[in-house]
N, C-alpha and C positions, 0 to 999 in steps of 0.2 A: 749931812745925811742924804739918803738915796733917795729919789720919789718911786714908788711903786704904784702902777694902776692894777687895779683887778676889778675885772669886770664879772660880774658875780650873780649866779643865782640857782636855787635849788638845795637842795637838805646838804651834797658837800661840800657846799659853799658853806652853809650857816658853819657846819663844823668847823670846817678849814677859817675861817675870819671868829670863832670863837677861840682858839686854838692860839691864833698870833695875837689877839691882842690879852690875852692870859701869860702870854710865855715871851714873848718879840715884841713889844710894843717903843721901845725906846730907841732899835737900830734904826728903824727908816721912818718915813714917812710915805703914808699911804694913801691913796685915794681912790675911793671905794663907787662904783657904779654899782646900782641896783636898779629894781622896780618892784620888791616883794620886800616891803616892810617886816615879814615875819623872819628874815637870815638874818637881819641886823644885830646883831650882842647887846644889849642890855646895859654892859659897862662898854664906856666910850671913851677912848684915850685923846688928848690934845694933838695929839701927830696923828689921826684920821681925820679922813674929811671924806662926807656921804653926798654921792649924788644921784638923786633918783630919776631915771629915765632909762630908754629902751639902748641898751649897750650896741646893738645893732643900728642906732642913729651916727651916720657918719658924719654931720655936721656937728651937732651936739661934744660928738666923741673924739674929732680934733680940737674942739676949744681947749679940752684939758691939756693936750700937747702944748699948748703957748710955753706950760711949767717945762722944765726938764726931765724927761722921765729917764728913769734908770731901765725897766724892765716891765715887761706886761705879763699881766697873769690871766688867764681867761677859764673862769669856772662856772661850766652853764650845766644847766639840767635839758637840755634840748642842742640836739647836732644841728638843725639849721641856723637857730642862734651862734653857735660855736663857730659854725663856718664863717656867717656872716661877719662875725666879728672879727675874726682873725684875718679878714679880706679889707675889711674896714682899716686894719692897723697898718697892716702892709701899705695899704694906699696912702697914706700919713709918714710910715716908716721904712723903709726898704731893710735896714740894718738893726732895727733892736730886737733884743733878746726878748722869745714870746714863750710863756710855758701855758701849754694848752691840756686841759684834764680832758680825757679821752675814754668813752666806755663804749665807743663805737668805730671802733678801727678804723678812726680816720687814714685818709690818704693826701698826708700833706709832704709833699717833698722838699724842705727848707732847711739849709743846716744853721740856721740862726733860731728856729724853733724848736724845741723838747716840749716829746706828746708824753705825757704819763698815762701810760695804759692802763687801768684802773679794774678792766678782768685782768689782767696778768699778774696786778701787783697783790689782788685779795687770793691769787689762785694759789702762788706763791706761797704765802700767806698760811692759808690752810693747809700746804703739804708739811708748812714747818711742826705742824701738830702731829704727822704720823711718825710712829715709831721707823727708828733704823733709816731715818731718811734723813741726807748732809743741809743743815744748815747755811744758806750762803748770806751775803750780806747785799743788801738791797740799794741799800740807799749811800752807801761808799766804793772810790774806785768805779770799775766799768760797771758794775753790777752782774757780770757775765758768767760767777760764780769763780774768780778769784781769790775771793776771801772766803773761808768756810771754817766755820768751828763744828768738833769734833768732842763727844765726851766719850772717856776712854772705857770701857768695860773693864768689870774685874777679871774675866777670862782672856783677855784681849794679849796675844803675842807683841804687845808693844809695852805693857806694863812691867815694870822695873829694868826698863833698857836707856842705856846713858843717850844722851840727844847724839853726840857723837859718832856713837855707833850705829845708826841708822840713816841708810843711803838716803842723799836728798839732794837728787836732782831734776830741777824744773822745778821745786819745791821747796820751803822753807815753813818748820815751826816758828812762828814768830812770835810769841806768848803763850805760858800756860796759865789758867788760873784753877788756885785750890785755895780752896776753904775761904772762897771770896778776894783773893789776895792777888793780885797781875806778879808773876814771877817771868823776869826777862832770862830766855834760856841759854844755858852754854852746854858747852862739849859736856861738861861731866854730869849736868844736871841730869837727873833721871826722872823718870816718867811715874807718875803713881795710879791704882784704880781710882777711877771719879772723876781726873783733872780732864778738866776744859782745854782742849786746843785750839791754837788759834791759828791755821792754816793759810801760807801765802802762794798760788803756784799757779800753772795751767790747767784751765778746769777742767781739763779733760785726765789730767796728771791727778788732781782733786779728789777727782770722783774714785779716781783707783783705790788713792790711800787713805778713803774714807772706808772703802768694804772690806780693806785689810787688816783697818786699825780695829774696826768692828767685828772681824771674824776673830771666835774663838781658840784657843792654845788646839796647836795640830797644824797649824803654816809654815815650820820652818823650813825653807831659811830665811822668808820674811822674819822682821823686817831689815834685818842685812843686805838682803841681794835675791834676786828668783832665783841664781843657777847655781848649781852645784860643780865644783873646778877639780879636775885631778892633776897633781904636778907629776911628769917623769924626768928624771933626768939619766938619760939613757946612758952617759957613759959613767956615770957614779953609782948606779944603781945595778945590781944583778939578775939575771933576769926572773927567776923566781918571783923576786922581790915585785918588779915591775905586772909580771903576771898574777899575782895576788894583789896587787891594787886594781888594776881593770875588775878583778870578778868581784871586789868589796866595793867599789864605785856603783858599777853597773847595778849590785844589789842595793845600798844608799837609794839610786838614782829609783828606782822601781816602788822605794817604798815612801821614800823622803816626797814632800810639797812642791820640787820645782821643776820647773820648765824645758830645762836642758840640763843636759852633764856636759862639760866643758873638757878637753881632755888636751894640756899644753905638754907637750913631747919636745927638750932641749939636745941637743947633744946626740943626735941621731947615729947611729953606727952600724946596727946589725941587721941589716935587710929583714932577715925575718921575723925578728922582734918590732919591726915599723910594719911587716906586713900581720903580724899578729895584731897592731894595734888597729891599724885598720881596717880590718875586720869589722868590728864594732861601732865604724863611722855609719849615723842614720839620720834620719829626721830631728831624733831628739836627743843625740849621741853628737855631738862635732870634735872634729879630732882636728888639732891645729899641731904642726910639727915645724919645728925653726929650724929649718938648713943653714940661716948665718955663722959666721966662725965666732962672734964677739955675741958668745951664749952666757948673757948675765942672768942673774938671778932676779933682777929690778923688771924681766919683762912681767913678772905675777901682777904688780902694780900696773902695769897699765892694760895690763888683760879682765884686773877684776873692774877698770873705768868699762872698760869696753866692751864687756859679758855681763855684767850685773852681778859679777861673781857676791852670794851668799856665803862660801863658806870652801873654805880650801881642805885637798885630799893629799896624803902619799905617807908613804912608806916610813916609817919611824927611825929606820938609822938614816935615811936622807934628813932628816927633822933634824936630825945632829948635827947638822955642817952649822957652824957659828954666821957665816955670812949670810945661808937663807933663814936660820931661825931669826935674826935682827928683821930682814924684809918683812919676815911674817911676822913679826911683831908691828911693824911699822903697817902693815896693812890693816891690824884692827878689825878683821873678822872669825870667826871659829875655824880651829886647827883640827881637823882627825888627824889621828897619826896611825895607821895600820898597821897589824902585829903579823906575827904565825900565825893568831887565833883566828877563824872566820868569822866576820861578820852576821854573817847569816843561824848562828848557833848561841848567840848571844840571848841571855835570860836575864840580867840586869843591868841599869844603869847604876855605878857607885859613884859615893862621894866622901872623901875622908874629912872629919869634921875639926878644924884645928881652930886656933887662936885667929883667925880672917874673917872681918867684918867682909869681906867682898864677896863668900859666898852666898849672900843674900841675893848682892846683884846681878848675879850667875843662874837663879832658883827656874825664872823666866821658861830660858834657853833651854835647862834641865827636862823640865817638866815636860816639852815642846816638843823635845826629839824623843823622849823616853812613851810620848803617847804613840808619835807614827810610829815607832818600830814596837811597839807593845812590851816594853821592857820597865819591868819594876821597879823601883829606885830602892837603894839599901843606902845607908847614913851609917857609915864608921864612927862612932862617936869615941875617940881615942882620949878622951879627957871629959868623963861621966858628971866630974865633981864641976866642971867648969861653966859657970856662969852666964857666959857667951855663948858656950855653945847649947845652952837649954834655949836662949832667945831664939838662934837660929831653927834647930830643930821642932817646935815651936811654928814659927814661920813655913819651912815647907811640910810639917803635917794640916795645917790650913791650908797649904794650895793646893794638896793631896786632897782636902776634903773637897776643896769646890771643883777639882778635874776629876773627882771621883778614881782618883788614881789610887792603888796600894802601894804602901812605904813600909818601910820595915826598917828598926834603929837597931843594931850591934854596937853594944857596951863593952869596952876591954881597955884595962889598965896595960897592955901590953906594947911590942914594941906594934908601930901600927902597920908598916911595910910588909914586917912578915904574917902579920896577921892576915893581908890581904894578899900574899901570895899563896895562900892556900884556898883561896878561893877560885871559881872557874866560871864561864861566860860570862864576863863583867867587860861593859861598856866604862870607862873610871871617867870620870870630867873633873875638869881641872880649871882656876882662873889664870888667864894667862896674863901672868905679872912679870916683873922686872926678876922674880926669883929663877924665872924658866931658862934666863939667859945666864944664868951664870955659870961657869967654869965648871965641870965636874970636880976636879980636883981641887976644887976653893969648900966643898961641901961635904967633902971624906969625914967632917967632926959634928955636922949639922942632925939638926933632932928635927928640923921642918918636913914632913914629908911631902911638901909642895918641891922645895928645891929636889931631896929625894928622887922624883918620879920618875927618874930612867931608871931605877930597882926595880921596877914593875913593867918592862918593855914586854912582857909576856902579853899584856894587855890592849887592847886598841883605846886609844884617846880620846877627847874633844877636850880641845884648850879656848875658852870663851874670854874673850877679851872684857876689860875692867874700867881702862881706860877712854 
């Protein structure tokens, strides 16, 4: 066992030596300097040994050195005693480990000594008691607010999103705990109101995704990305097509949470459709255009590393080339896909209600984009009698209650496609699953109106990733 000296005296001393031999008394062995009989503990273990005299006696105070000592502790109620002792030990030890309690800012420059700042650590302390303020961990790692835990709000744009799909870089969820219980997280595990995070990352990164995770539904495209991306691809694209995605971006971009609109232009060709587009290059506009010949669709991937992309834009029969719907799938954030229809004339968000547990984990997202643009959400409920889909519905009239949002459910035994193509300004959201990729012609005999949803190209999109 270790010898530990502590030189000891004043009310955090009694604590602190009532403290170890309650809880630590079997690791080390200790030996304890005083001169105030009243710090002493009451219960006395055999591995303490008391010696009474002035801690500041330097003769006295190397005899004890003859033993080995592991580490010194110096806990005094008076800074000239502190000094003195800590000057005392040096001159006995050049090299051992000294942990000195500090309520006076000392100025000791030694990196063999750790001063425990004792206003910093009560100050600390007391902030953890005020509301909306990040938790960090004190006494693990640097202390430097590395480690911070995080309780999730039930309004919170983080609630019901897969760990997966939220950007984390500089940063790592590295436990949650619910309902008492440590859950080690993965890609799919999802996020619920109440749970405990247990945050790992740069405190300054920390402190971000603490007022994020904390602000209320109306952030997106937190927590995916801050920026908003428009894809063109100038020689697949017509120019119409391209010229109504700029005016539905730019409007997104004005109403939407983020930072920048991102605008990736491949395939460049018609001078005045590139001088059209940059036009609209600004402060919080960046228009990026690839003159390279070897114009893949994989640069979206490394543009959404590189922009923080939230949430990708464009044209809905570009959506249909099989090679970029795989990337945008492989990318794992929200898809708009823009229509004829304008954005800006839009009066609901829809959702068709089928046989998918997944649009629960969709509800989030929904509710998120459907506040900033001030759009209603309506529930197709294409299957009235269907069981599942009462749970769901259900679930987003509660979220409706607490974003104080209006919802509105349509009941019909009908076919549901064309139900909803009689309808007009509808925003439609969709999950973006393995059904989006499939073949049109695999689905000519299909009742899902998920695989379906190019019958409703009248429509503009948001496809929210699942996975």
């Amino acid at each position: 066992m270790k010898n530990i000296l502590l030189l000891t005296d004043g009310i955090v001393a009694k604590h602190f030596l009532k403290r170890v031999v309650e809880n630590f008394v079997i690791e080390n062995n200790y030996l304890v300097v005083y001169y105030d009989e009243k710090i002493i503990p009451e219960k006395r273990e055999g591995n303490f040994r008391f010696y009474k005299f002035d801690p500041t006696s330097f003769v006295k105070l190397s005899q004890l050195f003859d033993e080995k000592i592991s580490q010194v502790m110096i806990i005094m109620g008076n800074k000239i005693d502190t000094e003195a002792s800590y000057e005392n030990i040096r001159k006995i030890d050049n090299n051992i480990s000294i942990i000195i309690f500090d309520k006076w800012d000392l100025k000791i420059d030694d990196q063999n000594a750790i001063l425990i700042n004792a206003n910093e650590i009560l100050a600390n302390r007391l902030i953890d008691y005020l509301p909306n303020i990040p938790i960090v961990a004190q006494n693990v790692g640097l202390g430097l607010g590395e480690i911070m835990e995080v309780l999730v709000p039930f309004g919170s744009s983080y609630v019901y999103r897969h760990i997966g799909s939220i950007e984390q870089k500089n940063w790592k969820i590295a436990a949650i705990y619910r309902n008492n219980k440590l859950i080690l997280p993965e890609p799919k595990q999802m996020i619920w109101p109440n749970d405990l995070l247990l945050l790992i990352g740069e405190p300054k990164v920390l402190k971000y995704i603490f007022k994020s995770i904390k602000r209320e539904t109306g952030q997106f495209p937190l927590p995916y990305g801050t920026n908003s991306y428009l894809f063109i691809d100038a020689k697949r694209e017509k120019r119409f097509e391209i010229e109504k995605s700029l005016q539905d971006a730019l409007y997104l971009h004005s109403r939407l949470k983020d930072k920048k609109l991102i605008i990736r232009v491949i395939n460049p060709s018609c001078i005045k459709v590139l001088e059209m587009i940059k036009e609209v290059d600004r402060e919080d506009v960046e228009v990026e255009i690839d003159f390279s010949s070897n114009n893949s669709f994989e640069i979206i991937l490394r543009d959404i590393l590189t922009y923080k992309v939230g949430i990708i834009m464009l044209f809905n029969r570009l959506f249909e080339n099989k090679e970029l719907k795989k990337i945008l799938f492989k990318a794992n954030l929200p898809i708009l896909t823009f229509s004829k229809e304008p954005i800006n004339i839009l009066k609901y968000s829809a959702l068709l209600l089928c046989k998918n547990k997944d649009l629960v984990l969709i509800s989030s997202t929904i509710f998120d984009i459907s506040i900033q643009l001030q759009l209603d959400l309506v529930l197709f409920n294409i299957d009235p009698e269907g069981g599942n889909n009462i749970n769901i519905i259900e679930h987003y009239e509660n979220l409706a209650s607490i974003f104080s949002k209006n919802i509105k459910v349509v009941k019909s035994k009908n076919n549901p496609i064309r139900e909803l193509q009689k309808e007009k300004s509808i925003l439609q959201f969709l999950p973006f699953s393995k059904k989006i990729l499939k073949n049109r012609l695999s689905t000519i005999f299909s009742t899902d109106p998920e695989s379906l949803y190019f019958k409703l190209d009248k429509f503009p999109k948001i496809f929210i990733p699942i996975n």
